[in-house]
MARVO-854679 format. One record per residue (C-alpha): x, y, z; residue in one letter. Coordinates in pm, whole numbers, padded with zeros to 5 digits, always signed. Example, Ala and Ser with C-alpha at 12.3 -4.5 7.8 and 13.67 -1.06 7.14 Angstrom:
BEGIN
+01230-00450+00780A/+01367-00106+00714S/
This chain:
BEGIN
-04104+01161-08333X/-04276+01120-08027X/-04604+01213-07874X/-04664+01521-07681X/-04872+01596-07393X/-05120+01839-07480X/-05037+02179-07281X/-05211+02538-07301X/-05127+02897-07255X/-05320+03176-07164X/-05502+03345-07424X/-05656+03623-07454X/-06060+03644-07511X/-06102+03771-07889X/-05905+03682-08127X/-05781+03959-08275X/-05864+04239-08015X/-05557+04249-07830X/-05318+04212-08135X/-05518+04529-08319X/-05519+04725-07993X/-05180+04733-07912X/-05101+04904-08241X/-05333+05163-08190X/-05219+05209-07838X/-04854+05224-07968X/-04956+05468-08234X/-05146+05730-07914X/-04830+05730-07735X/-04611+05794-08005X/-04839+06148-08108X/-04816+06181-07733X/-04480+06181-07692X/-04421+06378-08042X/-04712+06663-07909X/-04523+06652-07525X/-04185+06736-07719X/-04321+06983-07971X/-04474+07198-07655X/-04138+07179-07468X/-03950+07323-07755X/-04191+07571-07781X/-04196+07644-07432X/-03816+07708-07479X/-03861+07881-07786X/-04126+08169-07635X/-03880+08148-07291X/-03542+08285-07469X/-03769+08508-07701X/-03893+08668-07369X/-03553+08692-07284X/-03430+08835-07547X/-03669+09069-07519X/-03586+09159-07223X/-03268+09224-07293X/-03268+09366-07606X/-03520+09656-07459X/-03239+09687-07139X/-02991+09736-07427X/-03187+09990-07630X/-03262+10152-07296X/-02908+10182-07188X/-02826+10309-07556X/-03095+10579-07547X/-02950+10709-07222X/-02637+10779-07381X/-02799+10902-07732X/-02944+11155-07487X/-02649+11219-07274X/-02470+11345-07611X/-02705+11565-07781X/-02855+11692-07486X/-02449+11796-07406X/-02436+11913-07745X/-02703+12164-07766X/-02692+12258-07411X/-02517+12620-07533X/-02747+12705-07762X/-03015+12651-07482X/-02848+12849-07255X/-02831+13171-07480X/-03159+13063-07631X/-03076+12984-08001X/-03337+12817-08083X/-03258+12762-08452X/-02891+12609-08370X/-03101+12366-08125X/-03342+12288-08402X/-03057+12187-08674X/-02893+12006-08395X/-03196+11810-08313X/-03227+11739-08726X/-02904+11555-08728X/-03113+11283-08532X/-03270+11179-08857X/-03021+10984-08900X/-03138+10767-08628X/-03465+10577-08764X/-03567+10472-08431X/-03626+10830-08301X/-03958+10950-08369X/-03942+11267-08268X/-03710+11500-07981X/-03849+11872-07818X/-03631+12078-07626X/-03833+12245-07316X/-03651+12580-07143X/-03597+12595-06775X/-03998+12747-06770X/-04059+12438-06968X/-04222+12585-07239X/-04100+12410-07623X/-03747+12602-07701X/-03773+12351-08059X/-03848+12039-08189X/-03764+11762-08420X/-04030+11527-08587X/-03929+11197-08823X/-04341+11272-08954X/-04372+11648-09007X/-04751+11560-08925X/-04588+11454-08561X/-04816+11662-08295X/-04543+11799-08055X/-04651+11866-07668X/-04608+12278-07587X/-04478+12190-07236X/-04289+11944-07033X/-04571+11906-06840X/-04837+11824-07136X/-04580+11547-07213X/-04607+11414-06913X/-04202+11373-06821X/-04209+11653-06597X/-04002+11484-06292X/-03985+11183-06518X/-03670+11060-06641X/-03782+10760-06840X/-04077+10610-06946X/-04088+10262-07174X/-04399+10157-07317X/-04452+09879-07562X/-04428+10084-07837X/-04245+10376-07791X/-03932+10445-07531X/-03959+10806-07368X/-03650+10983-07263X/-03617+11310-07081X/-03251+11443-06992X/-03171+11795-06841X/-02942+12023-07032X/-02690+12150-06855X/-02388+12407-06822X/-02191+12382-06563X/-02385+12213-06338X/-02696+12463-06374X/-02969+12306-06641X/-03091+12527-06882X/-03373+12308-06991X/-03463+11979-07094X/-03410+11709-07368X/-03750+11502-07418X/-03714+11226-07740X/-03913+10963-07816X/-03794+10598-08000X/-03984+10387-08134X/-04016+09992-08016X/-04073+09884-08336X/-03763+09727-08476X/-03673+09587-08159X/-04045+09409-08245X/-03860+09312-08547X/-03585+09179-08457X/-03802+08981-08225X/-04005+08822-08464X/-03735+08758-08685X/-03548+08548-08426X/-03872+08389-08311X/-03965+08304-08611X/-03599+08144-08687X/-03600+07992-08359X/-03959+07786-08444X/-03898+07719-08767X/-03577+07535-08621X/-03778+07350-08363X/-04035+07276-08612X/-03715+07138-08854X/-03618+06939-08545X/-03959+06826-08436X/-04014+06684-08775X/-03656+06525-08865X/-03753+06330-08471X/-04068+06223-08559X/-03973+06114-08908X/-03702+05936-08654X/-03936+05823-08409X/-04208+05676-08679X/-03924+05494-08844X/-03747+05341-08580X/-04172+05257-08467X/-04170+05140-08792X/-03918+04914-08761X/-04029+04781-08448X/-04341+04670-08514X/-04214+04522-08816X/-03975+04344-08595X/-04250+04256-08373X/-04474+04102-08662X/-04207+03863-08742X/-04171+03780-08399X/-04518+03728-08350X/-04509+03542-08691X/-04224+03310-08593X/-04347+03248-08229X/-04698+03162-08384X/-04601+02961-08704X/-04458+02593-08719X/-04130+02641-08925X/-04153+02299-09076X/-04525+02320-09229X/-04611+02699-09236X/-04902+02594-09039X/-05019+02750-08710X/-04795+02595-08403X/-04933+02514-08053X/-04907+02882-07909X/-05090+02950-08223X/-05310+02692-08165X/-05408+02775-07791X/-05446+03153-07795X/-05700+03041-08109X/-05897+02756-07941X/-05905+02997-07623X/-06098+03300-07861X/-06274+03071-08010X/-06424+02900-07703X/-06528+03296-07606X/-06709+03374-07924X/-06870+03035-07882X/-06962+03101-07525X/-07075+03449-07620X/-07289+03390-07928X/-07421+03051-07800X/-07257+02889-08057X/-07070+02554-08088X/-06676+02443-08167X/-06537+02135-08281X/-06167+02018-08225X/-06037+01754-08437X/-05697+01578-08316X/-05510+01421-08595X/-05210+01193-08559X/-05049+00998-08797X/-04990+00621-08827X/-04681+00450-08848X/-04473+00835-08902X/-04182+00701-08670X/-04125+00424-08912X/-04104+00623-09192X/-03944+00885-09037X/-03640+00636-08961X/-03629+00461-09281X/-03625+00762-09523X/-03479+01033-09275X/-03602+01361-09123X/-03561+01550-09396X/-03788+01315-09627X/-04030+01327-09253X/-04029+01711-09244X/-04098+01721-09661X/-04391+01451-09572X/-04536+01668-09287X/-04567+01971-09532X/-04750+01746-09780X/-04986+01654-09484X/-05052+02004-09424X/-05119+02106-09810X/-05368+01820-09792X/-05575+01892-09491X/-05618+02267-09624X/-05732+02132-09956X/-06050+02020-09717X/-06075+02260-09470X/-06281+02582-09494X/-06179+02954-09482X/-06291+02991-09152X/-06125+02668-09014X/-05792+02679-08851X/-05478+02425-08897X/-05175+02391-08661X/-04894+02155-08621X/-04878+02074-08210X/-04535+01862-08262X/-04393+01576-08416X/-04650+01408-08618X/-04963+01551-08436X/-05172+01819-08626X/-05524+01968-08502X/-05796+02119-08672X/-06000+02435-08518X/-06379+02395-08713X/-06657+02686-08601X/-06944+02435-08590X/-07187+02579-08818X/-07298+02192-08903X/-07484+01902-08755X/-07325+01624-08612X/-07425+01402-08953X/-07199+01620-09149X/-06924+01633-08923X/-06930+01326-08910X/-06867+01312-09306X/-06636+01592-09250X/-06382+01395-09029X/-06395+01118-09304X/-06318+01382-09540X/-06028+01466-09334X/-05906+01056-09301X/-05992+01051-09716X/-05710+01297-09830X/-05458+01044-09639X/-05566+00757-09896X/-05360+00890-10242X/-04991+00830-10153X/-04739+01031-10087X/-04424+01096-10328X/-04072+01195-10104X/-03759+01120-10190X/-03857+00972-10503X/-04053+00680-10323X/-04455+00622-10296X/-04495+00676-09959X/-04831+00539-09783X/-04970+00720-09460X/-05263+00699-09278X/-05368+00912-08991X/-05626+00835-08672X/-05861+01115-08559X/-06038+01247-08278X/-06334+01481-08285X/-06461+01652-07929X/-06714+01953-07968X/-06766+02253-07710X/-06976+02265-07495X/-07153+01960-07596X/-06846+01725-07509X/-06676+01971-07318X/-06694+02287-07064X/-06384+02425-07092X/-06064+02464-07338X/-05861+02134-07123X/-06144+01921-07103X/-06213+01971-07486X/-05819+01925-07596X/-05849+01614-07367X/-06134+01438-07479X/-06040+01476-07874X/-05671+01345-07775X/-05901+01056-07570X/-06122+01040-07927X/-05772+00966-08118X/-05617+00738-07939X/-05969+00511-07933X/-05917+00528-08337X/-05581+00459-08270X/-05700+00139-08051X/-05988+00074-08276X/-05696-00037-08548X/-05627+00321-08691X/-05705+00506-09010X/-05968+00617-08903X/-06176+00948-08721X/-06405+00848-08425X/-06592+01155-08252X/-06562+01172-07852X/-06837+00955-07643X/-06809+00980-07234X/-06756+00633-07179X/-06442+00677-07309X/-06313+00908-07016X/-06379+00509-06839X/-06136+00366-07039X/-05868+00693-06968X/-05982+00616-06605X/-05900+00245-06580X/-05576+00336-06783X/-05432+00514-06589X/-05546+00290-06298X/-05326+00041-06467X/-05072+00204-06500X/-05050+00315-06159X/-05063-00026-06034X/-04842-00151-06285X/-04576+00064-06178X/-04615-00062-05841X/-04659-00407-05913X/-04324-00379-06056X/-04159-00270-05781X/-04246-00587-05611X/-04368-00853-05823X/-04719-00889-05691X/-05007-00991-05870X/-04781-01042-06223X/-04691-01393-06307X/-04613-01616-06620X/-04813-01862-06757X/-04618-02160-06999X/-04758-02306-07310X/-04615-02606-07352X/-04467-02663-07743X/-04487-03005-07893X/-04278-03143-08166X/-04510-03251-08445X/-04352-03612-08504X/-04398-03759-08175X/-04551-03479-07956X/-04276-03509-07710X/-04204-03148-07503X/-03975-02950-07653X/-04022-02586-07480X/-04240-02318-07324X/-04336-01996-07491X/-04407-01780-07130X/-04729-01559-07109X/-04826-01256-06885X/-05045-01243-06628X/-05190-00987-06382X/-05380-01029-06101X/-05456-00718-05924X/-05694-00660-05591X/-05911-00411-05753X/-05832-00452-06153X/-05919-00822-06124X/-05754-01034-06446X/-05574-00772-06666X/-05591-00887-06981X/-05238-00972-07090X/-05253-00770-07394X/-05414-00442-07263X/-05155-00445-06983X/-04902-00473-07251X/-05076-00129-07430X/-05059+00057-07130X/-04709-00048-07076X/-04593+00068-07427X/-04795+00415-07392X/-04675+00498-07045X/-04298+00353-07097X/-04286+00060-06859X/-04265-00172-07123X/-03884-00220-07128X/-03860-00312-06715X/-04158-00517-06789X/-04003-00687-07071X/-03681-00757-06847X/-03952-00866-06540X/-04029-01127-06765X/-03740-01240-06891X/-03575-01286-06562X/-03886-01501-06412X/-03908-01708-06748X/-03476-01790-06720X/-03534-01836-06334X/-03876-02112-06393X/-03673-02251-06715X/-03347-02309-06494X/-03555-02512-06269X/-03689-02752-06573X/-03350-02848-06673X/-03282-03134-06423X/-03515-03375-06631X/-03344-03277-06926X/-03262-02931-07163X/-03580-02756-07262X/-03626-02428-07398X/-03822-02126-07319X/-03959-01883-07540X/-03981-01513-07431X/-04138-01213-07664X/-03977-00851-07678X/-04087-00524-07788X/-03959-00305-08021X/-03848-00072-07731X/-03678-00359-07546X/-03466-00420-07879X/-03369-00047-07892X/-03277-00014-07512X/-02892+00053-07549X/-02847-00192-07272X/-03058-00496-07384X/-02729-00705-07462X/-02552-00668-07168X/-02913-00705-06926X/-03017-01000-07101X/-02604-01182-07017X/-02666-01074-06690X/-03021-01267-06653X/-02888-01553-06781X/-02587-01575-06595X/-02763-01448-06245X/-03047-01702-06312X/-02831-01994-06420X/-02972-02090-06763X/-02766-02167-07090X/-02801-01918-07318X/-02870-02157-07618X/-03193-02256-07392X/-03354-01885-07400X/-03598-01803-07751X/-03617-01444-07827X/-03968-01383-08003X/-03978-01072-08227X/-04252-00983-08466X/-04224-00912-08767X/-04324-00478-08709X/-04059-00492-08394X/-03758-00578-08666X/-03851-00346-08891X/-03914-00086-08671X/-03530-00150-08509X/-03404-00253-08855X/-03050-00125-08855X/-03003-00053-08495X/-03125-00395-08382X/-02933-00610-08665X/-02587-00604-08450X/-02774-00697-08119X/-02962-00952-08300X/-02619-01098-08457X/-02458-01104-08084X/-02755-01280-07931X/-02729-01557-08159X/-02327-01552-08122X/-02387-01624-07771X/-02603-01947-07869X/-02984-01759-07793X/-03218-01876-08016X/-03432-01604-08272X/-03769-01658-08382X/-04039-01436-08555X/-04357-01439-08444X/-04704-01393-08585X/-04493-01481-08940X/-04704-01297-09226X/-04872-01055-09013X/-04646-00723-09052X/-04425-00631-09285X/-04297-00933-09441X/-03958-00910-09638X/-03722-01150-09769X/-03462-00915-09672X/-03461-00947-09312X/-03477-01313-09290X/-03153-01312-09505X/-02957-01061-09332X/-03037-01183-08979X/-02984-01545-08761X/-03315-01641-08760X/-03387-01969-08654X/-03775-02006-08685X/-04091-01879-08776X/-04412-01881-08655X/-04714-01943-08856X/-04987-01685-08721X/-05302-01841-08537X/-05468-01667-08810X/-05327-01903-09075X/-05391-02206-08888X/-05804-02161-08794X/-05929-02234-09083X/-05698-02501-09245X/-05777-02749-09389X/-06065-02637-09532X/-05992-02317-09634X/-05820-02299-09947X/-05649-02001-09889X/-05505-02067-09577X/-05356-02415-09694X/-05182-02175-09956X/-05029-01977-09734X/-04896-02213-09503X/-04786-02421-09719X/-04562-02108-09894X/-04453-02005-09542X/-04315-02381-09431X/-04195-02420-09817X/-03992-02059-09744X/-03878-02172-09388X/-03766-02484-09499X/-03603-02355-09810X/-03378-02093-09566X/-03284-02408-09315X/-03492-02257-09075X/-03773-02464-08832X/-04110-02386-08860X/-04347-02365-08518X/-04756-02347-08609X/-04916-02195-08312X/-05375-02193-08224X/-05330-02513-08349X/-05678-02600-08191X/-05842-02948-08379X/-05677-03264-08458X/-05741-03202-08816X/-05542-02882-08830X/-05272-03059-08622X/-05269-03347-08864X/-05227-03107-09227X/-04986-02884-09057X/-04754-03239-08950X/-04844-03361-09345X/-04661-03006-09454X/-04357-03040-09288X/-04416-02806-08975X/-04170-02883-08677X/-04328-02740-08352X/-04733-02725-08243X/-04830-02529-08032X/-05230-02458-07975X/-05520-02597-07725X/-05533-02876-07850X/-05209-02992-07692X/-05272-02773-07387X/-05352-02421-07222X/-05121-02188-07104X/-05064-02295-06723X/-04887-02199-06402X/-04538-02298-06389X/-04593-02530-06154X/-04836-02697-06322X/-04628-02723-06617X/-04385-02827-06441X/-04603-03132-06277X/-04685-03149-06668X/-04308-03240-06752X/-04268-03501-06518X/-04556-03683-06695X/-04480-03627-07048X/-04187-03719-07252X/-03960-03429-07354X/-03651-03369-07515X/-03451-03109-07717X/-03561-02911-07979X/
């Protein structure tokens, strides 16, 4: 898994205000819309009972006239001969009709002929004109409908027809409908917000596991990096606000790529959630854990401590590491480097803070890993003059300058005659001065210029080597990274060097360490097998340094080892050392392979290593790394001859 560049959203300024607010805002505009729709309906509701009542009293209206029109025709003979006991049974038969209250018949004089009351009690006017109708034909109040309709006989009236109905049952009716009506809308209004709280319901359940999915790493359960910025962004605030402090803590671990590829993702993903159980077995309830990518992991603390106990608190975080690891069935060890950076002591701002505990890490990283370091300023130097090397490096590249190779001449321990060249970087640069070779090379891994590098190298080393051969064959020696090995094109560029450049491929040494073959294990093993079809010589360097196994020096063409510097500065008085060597030449020798002892420094080391067998010395003592044409000036002096 590879690294990622730390990157940061915008977040908002509290933690949880935004996320608790929009619930609440959801939840006012729901009751608004609910309240909006429940006064429309009744809006409708009180609009067709107005109507209705409209046209229900037109109806009754229109009704009375006719009501009036026949008994006022049917009783208009008894008027006219003034029978005034015929009128009054006619008028009885209106009992019939409950919504007449009461009916008088008035005589051309106007003066009451008879009468007809629903209420016997009913006070009946004694002229037209106490009722009021006189040269009134209707009158409708709201809760009684007046009538008065001339009886006549042949076109002459006799007198007049004055009834009263009452409103009420049209009131009735009224109600009853309105009533029906909003109980309807009410049935309505609550079956839609049942509906609309539901479906709201639903919603925000779908948004929760939205939000939880777009803020939780699926692999650990942990917090992701979205989580992880809108948190370090509210935290910041409350920190700025309350004068308070916040520490970030960067955690990477060591060596998870080669795990990773030798057990398989799904053994790397089961690892990374044991990583995660760990680090909140130590972290407190207020603390906050995410998973940024691939193997990185970062720690949120509210720094309620001095910087003693954080201090102890970031080796508490390195200690859970130290117990191994069971996946897959296999004891797995892991490690992890850390970085601590604090607000606003090492930092102003969110990017300056995830920047310096990412700077912090890596210096653990570079300080041999395992390990937490907290965030000092001079380290933003070293980020400087790293990326001023890389800058240059890239452009150095492009056109050679400043970079050239350096030989150290390799000496066969029988009669110290020349046998090869192991080729060395250097850098020049106008402003850098001397890059060291080896921080060059750690720049060039981090920033991914190590593979052209590695073919720069090459090339010049075939092209100087091609130029040695008139005196005789000689061999250089040429290291390669572990990204070199992996480049999908390594075969076929390193043919093409040798045949552009002129040299015999059995006249080229690959040098691989010991971590570069295991790292490229399986993918490099069919590469390695061609190279040494084609005649190239293989060698592992720094032999007893990395991950030593009997494994790969069976299964691939090795043809030498070399014994690590560290071996060889304190023979032969160190009895451990003498051990060592002696097992490593015993093991090369046993597998038919040659043995090269390199910082071979005094003539006492030079003389116990030639005692033990060793084939090749290589060290100060012989000589320095030089130009190539001084080494070249070198060979015409010395004798040399094949190895």
């Amino acid at each position: 898994m590879t690294k990622k560049v730390p990157s940061h959203e915008p977040a908002p300024s509290t933690a949880q205000g935004p996320d608790a607010e929009q619930p609440r805002l959801s939840s006012r505009l729901v009751a608004t819309g609910i309240l909006a729709a429940g006064l429309a309906l009744l809006t409708v509701v009180l609009a067709l009972t107005g109507l209705d009542y409209w046209s229900t009293r037109q109806s009754m209206l229109q009704d009375s006239r006719v009501e009036a029109a026949i008994v006022a025709d049917n009783i208009s003979a008894a008027v006219m001969f003034r029978d005034a006991n015929t009128v009054s049974e006619m008028l009885a038969a209106l009992k019939s009709s409950p919504m007449v209250l009461a009916a008088d018949v008035y005589d051309r004089q106007g003066l009451r002929l008879a009468d007809y009351a629903r209420d016997p009690e009913a006070q009946h006017p004694d002229t037209l004109s106490a009722a009021g109708m006189e040269g009134v034909a209707e009158r409708a109040g709201l809760r009684v409908l007046e009538i008065a309709r001339p009886v006549e006989v042949g076109g002459t009236a006799w007198g007049t027809l004055y009834f009263r109905k009452s409103m009420s049952a049209v009131y009735t009716r009224l109600a009853i409908r309105f009533i029906s009506a909003l109980l309807i809308a009410l049935c309505v209004m609550a079956l839609a917000a049942a509906m609309v709280l539901r479906s709201q319901a639903a919603v925000r359940n779908a948004e929760n596991r939205l939000h939880a999915l777009a803020h939780t790493d699926a692999v650990t359960g942990t917090g992701n990096r979205h989580a992880f910025n809108e948190r370090l962004a509210a935290e910041i605030e409350r920190a700025r606000g309350l004068g308070s402090r916040v520490a970030l803590v960067y955690i990477d671990l060591d060596n998870f790529k080669t795990l990773n590829d030798t057990f398989g993702h799904a053994a790397g993903d089961g690892l990374l959630r044991q990583v995660a159980r760990r680090l909140q077995s130590v972290v407190r309830g207020t603390d906050t854990i995410s998973r940024l990518g691939g193997d990185e992991f970062a720690l949120i603390l509210r720094l309620d401590m001095d910087d003693t106990a954080l201090n102890s608190y970031g080796q508490r975080i390195v200690g859970v590491f130290r117990p191994t690891f069971t996946e897959v069935g296999q004891q797995v060890t892991v490690t992890c480097s850390a970085g601590i950076a604090t607000f606003p002591d090492d930092a102003a701002d969110m990017d300056s803070l995830v920047s310096n505990a990412d700077t912090a890490m890596y210096r653990a990283k570079d300080m041999g890993k395992n390990r937490c370091v907290r965030f000092d300023a001079s380290m933003n130097q070293a980020v400087v003059r790293r990326q001023a090397i890389e800058h240059a490096l890239r452009a150095a590249l492009q056109t050679s300058e400043g970079l050239a190779l350096h030989y150290q001449p390799l000496y066969a321990a029988t009669d110290k005659a020349v046998v090869g060249a192991e080729a060395l970087l250097r850098w020049t640069h106008a402003e850098l001065g001397n890059v060291p070779p080896l921080e060059a090379v750690m720049v060039a891994e981090d920033c991914g210029l190590i593979v052209p590098l590695g073919y720069w190298v090459m090339r010049t080393a075939c092209r100087d080597a091609a130029r040695w051969q008139a005196g005789g064959p000689l061999r250089v020696s040429v290291n390669i990274s572990a990204r070199q090995l992996g480049d999908p094109q390594f075969l076929e560029r390193v043919m093409d060097i040798l045949r552009e450049e002129g040299l015999p491929a059995h006249l080229l040494e690959i040098e691989l360490t010991e971590t570069v073959l295991m790292d490229n294990m399986e993918a490099g093993a069919h590469t390695l097998h061609r190279l040494s079809q084609l005649g190239i010589h293989l060698a592992i360097d720094d032999f007893g340094t990395g991950y030593s196994s009997l494994a790969y020096l069976r299964q691939l063409p090795m043809r030498r080892l070399k014994i690590d510097r560290s071996f060889v500065k304190d023979l032969p008085g160190h009895e451990h050392s003498r051990t060592i060597v002696n097992a490593i030449v015993a093991l090369a020798h046993g597998l038919g392979l040659h043995i090269t002892a390199e910082g071979v420094e005094t003539p006492e080391q030079a003389d116990y290593l030639v005692r033990q067998g060793c084939d090749v010395l290589q060290g100060y003592l012989f000589a320095k790394p030089m130009p190539g044409q001084q080494f070249q000036a070198l060979l015409a002096d010395a004798p040399r001859r094949a190895a």
